[in-house]
N, C-alpha and C positions, 0 to 999 in steps of 0.2 A: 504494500500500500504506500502511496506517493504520501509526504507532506509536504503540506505552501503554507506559506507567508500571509498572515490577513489577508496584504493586499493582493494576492495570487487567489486566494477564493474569491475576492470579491469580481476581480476578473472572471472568473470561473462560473460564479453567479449571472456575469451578466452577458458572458458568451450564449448559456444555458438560455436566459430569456431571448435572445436574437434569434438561437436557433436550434430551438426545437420545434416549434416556438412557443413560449407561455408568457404570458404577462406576470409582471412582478407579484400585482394580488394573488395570482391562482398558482405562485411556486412559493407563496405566505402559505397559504393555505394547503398546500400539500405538505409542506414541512410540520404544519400544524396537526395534520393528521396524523402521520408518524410519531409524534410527539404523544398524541391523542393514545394512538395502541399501545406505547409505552406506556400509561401512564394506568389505563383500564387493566394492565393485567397485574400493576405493581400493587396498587392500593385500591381499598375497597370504599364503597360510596358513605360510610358512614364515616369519613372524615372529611372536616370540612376543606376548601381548596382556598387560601387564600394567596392570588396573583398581581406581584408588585410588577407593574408594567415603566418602563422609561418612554420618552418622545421618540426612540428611534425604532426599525424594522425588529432587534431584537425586540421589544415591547409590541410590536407588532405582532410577534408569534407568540407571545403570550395571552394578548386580547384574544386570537383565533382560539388558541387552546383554553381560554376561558367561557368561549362561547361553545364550543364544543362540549364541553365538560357539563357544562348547565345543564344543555341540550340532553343529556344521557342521564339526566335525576344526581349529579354532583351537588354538592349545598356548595358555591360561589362567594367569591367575593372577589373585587380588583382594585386596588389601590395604584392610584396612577401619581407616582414621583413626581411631580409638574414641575422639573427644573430650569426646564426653558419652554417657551411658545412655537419653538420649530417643529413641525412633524410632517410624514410623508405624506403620500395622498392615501396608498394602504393602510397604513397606519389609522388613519383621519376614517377612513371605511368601517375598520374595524370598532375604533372605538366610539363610530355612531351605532355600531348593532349591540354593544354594552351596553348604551344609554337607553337604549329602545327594549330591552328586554329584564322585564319585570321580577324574572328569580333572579337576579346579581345584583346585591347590595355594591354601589359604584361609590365610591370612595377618595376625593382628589386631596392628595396630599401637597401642602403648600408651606410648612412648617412643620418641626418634630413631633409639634402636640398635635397634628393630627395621624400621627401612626395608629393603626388599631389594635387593638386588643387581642394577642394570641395565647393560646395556649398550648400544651404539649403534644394535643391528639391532631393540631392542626397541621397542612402539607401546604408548604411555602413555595412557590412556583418563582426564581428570578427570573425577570425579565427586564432588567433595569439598563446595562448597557453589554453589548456584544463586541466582536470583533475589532471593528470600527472604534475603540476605545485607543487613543494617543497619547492623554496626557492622566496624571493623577485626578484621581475624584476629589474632588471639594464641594463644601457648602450644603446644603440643602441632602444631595445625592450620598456624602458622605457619613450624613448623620444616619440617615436611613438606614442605607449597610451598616451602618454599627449596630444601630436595634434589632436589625436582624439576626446578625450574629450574637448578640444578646438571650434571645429567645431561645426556647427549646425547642421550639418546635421541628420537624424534617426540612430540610430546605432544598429543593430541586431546582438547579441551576441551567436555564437552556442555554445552549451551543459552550458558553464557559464561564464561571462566576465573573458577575460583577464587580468592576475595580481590576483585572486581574486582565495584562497584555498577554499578545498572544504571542508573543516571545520572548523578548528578555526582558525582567520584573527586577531589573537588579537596582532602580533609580523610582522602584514605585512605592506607594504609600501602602505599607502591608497591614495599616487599622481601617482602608479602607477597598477592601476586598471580600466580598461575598466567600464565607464557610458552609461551603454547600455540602450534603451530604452524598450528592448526585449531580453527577453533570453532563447532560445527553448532549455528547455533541455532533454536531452536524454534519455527513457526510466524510469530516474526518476527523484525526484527532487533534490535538492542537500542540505545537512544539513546545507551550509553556508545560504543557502535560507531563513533560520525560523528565522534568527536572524536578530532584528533591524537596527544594526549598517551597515546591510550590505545591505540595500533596496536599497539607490543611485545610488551603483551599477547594482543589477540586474533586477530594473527594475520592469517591469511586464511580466511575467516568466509564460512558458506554458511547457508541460512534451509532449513530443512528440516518442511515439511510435517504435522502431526501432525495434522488434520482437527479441530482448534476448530470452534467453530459459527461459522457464517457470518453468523447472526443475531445473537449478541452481539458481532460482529467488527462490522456496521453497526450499533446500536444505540448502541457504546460510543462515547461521545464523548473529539475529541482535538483536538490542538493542533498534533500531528506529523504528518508524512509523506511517503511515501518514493517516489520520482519514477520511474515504469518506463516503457517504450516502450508500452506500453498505455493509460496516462491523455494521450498526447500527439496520440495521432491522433486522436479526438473534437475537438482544440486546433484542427488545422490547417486554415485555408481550400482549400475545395476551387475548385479554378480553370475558368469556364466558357467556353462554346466562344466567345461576341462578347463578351468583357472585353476591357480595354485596358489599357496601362502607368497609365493613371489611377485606375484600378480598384484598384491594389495602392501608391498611395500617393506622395506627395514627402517624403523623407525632408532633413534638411540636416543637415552634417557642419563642427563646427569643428574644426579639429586640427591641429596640427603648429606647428615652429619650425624653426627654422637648424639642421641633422644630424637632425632626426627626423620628416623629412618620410614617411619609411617606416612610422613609426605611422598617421599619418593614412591612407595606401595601404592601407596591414593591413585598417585598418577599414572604408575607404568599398569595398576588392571586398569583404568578408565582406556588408556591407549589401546590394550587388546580385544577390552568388550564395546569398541567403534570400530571393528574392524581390522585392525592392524594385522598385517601376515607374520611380520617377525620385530621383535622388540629385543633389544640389548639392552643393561641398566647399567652404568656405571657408577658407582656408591664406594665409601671409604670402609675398608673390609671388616670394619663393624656390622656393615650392614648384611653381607652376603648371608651369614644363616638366615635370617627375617627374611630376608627377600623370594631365595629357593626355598623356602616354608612356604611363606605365605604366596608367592606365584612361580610356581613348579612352570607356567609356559614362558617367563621370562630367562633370556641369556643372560650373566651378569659378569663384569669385567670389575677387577676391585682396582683400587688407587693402592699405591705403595703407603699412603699414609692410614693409620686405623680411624682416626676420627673425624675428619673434613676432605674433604677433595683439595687434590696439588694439581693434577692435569688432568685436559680434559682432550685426549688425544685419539682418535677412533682410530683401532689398526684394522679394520674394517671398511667395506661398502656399504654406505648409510643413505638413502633417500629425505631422512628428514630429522630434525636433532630436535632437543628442547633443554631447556636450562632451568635449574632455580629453585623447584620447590625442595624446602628443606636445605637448601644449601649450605646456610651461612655465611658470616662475611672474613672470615679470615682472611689475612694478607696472603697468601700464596693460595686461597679457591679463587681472589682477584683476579691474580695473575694468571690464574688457568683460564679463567670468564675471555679475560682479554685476548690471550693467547688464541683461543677457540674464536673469537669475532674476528678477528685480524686474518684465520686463515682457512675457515670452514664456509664453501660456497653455498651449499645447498640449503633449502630454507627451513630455517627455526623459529621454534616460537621460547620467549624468556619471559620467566615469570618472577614475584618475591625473590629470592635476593638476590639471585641474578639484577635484578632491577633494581635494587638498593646498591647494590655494589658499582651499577650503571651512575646513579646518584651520588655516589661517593668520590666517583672520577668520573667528569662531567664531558674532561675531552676525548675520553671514550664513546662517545656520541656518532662520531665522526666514520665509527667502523659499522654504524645499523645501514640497514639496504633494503630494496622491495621487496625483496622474499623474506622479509623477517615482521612476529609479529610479537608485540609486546601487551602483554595482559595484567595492569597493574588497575589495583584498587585504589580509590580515593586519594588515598595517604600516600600511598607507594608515588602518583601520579605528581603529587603536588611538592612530593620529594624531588622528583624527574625535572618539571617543569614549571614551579614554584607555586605557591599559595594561592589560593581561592575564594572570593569571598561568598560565594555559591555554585551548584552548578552549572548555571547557565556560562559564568564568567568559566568555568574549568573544561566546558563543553569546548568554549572558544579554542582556549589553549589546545585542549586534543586533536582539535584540528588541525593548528600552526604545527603543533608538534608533527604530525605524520606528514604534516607536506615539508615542513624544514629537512625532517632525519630521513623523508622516504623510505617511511614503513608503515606497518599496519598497525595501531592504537584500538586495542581492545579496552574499556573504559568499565567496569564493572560496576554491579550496583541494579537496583531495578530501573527496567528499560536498557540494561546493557547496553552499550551503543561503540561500534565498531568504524572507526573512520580510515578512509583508505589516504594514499598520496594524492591522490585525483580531488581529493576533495569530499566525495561522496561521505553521510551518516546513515549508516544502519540501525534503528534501535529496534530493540530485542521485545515481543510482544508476551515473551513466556517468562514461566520463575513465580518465586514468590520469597518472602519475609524470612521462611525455613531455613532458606539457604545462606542466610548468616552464618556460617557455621564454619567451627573448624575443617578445614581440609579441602571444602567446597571447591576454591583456586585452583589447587593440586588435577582435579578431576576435570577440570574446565583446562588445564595446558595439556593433560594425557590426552582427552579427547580430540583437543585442535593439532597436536601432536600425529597422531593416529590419522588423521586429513591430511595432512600437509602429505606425510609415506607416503599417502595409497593417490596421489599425485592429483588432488586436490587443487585448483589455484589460491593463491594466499589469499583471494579476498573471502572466497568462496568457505574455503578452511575456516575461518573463522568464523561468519556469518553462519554455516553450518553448523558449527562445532558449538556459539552459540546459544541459538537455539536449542540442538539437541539438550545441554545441557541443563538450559532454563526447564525445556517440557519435559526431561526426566525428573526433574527435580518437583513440577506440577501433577504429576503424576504419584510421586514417594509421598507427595502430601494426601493426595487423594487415598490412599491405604493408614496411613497417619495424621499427624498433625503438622504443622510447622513448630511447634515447640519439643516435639521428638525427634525430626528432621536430624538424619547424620551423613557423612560426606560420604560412606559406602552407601545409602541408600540411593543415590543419587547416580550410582556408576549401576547397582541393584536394576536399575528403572530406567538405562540406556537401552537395551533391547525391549521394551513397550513405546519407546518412546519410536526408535528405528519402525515400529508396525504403526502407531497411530498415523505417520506421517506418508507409511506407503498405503494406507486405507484410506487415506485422503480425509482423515477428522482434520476439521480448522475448530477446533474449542480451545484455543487458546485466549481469544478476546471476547 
């Protein structure tokens, strides 16, 4: 799924009215509708509907779905924000069939003291300002929002809470933004949406259909986009009946130290249960019993040192490497890290301290390349690439960084989001909360590991690798909890995930 810019939908909106063709009232009112069957199967008529409408088209779609609602035995109410005397001519439509229709108590608010009286069992519909919102809310609009988010009541926010850009919130006024509990948004989702800082706000966020042209949906060009179980199986090799374990790659695995020999384990089964034909592990010969214990199908080459890695030297043919988990940062695993960038072609993915020790010596930088893909967390990242004051502003940087260093920036976190040198963002539509969890990483670099082998393109590796491990991970919860969630469930739930995606489920959003 593509994402745009405001002002690319609102293009998109009005390519849509030229030519389909529809008039603007009757693509109000079919968004309205949609809105409508949201909203009939969410809650039932015995709670009241109270709809705070703004001057512009979003208050527009609220007016419709407030007449609608009526229309179907809803108990009603619309409180119109009146902060300014501008409005459309749909707009102006709609809020004369309000006036005109005797079940909806109509309501103009002109002052704080006319807010109305809610209580808990009531369902708060915003409609106060949409897309089209540029600057901070103030005055009149802003007191509003506060009372709202005051209330207890449910508050259902259409297309995206009020107060709230639809991209970067890094210069907005965060007491005057809409805490919605629900936020249908419109045809797609919104870029404020992937970012952390901005969850309070919107909630839990559904993309709701309004039939845009499909033609200006592929014509408009983007930078964004949004990762579903649909764009991954065209991804996936299909496996034929006389292949062999060669066929699907030699992957090699450095990882581990003295106590974390279990990240390297994390990693190298997540690499074989993705596929991988042949795996080698290179670990500091603390680790060998654990390793040949715990995966009997792993090769394992030990380092001359017992506790940390010295070199990282394959005397082998390797299709694909990977670095990091469990490593540590010793001065001589440094110099093997380095060692190994400076003269290993073929593509690897680094993860944790690989990436710290990246951090640590900065002009080490200079040796990352397009077949390489870097998978650090927040912290890891802001180590790399310096400090954040949100993610929107770290989104930025991820960018800069993969077109600077020409490599691939895997960005972790919910909405994972992968950005290549080209520019392109991938964010991730699977995962959840669970996967906080120790070791989770480890099993996200074995996985993209295990791609990169079986000769995978790096963007694809990744964007693959992923997803797979977000819907394994949505999957481990679905059998459990997210609060029991543990980083082998997750490697557990790689092959269901491998079937959901070849049966063609999209239940990821």
């Amino acid at each position: 799924m593509k994402l745009f810019t405001s002002t690319q939908i609102k293009e998109i909106d009005r390519f849509t009215i030229l030519n389909e063709p529809i008039s603007s009232p009757e693509l109000m009112e079919r968004a309205a509708n949609r809105l409508f069957c949201w909203y009939v199967n969410s809650f039932g008529r015995g709670r009241r509907v109270v709809v705070f409408a703004g001057s512009g088209n979003n208050g527009g779609d609220g007016l419709a779905l407030a007449r609608m609602l009526s229309e179907t035995g809803y108990n009603v109410e619309v409180s119109h924000v009146k902060f300014t005397d501008k409005t459309s001519a749909e707009w102006k439509s709609n809020f004369q069939k309000i006036k005109e229709n005797p079940k909806i108590n109509l309501n103009i608010i002109q002052s704080p003291d006319d807010f109305p009286v809610l209580n808990g069992d009531d369902v708060i519909i915003d409609s106060i300002f949409g897309i089209g919102l540029s600057k901070k809310v103030e005055g009149l609009a802003r007191d509003i929002i506060g009372k709202i988010n005051d209330s207890v009541s449910t508050t259902v926010s259409i297309d995206i809470p009020s107060g709230l850009f639809c991209e970067d919130n890094s210069g907005n006024d965060l007491e005057a933004i809409v805490k919605a509990d629900y936020t249908l948004s419109l045809q797609f989702p919104k870029l404020a949406f992937m970012f952390a800082e901005n969850a309070d706000f919107v909630g839990q966020w559904e993309v709701i259909p309004i039939g845009l042209s499909e033609e200006a949906i592929r014509k408009t060009q983007t930078q964004f986009y949004f990762t579903e179980s649909a764009d991954i199986l065209p991804i996936l090799r299909k496996r034929r009946t006389f292949d062999h374990k060669g066929d699907y790659g030699h992957g090699f695995l450095a990882a581990g130290s003295k106590g974390k020999i279990g990240a390297a384990t994390l990693a190298a089964t997540a690499a074989l249960r993705s596929g991988l034909g042949l795996l080698t592990v290179h670990l500091p010969a603390c680790g060998l019993n654990i390793m040949q214990t715990a995966l009997p199908e792993a090769m394992v080459s030990c380092d001359n040192a017992d506790d940390f890695i010295t070199a990282v030297n394959p005397k082998i043919s390797i299709d694909a490497a990977a670095l990091g988990p469990g490593l540590g940062v010793e001065p001589l695993t440094g110099l093997a890290v380095y060692d190994f960038l400076t003269r290993f072609t073929s593509p690897a993915v680094l993860d944790a301290d690989a990436l710290n020790l990246l951090a640590l010596n900065k002009k080490w930088f200079s040796a990352l390349r397009s077949n390489m893909v870097i998978t650090p967390h927040p912290k890891e990242f802001d180590r790399l690439a310096g400090s954040s004051e949100n993610g929107f502003q770290r989104y930025e940087k991820q960018v800069e960084f993969a077109q600077k260093h020409n490599c691939v920036v895997v960005l972790k976190g919910a909405f994972t989001s992968v950005a290549t040198p080209a520019g392109r963002v991938m964010f991730n539509s699977v995962g959840n909360p669970g996967m906080a969890t120790a070791g989770s990483g480890d099993v996200l670099t074995g996985i993209i590991l295990s791609l990169l082998a079986q000769d995978y393109s790096v963007e694809n590796a990744a964007v693959a690798g992923v997803f797979l491990h977000g819907l394994a991970g949505d999957i481990a919860v679905e059998k459990k909890c997210c609060e029991s969630l543990i980083a082998s469930d997750i490697i557990n739930n790689i092959a269901p995930a491998y079937n959901r995606i070849k049966q063609g489920k999209n239940e990821n959003v």
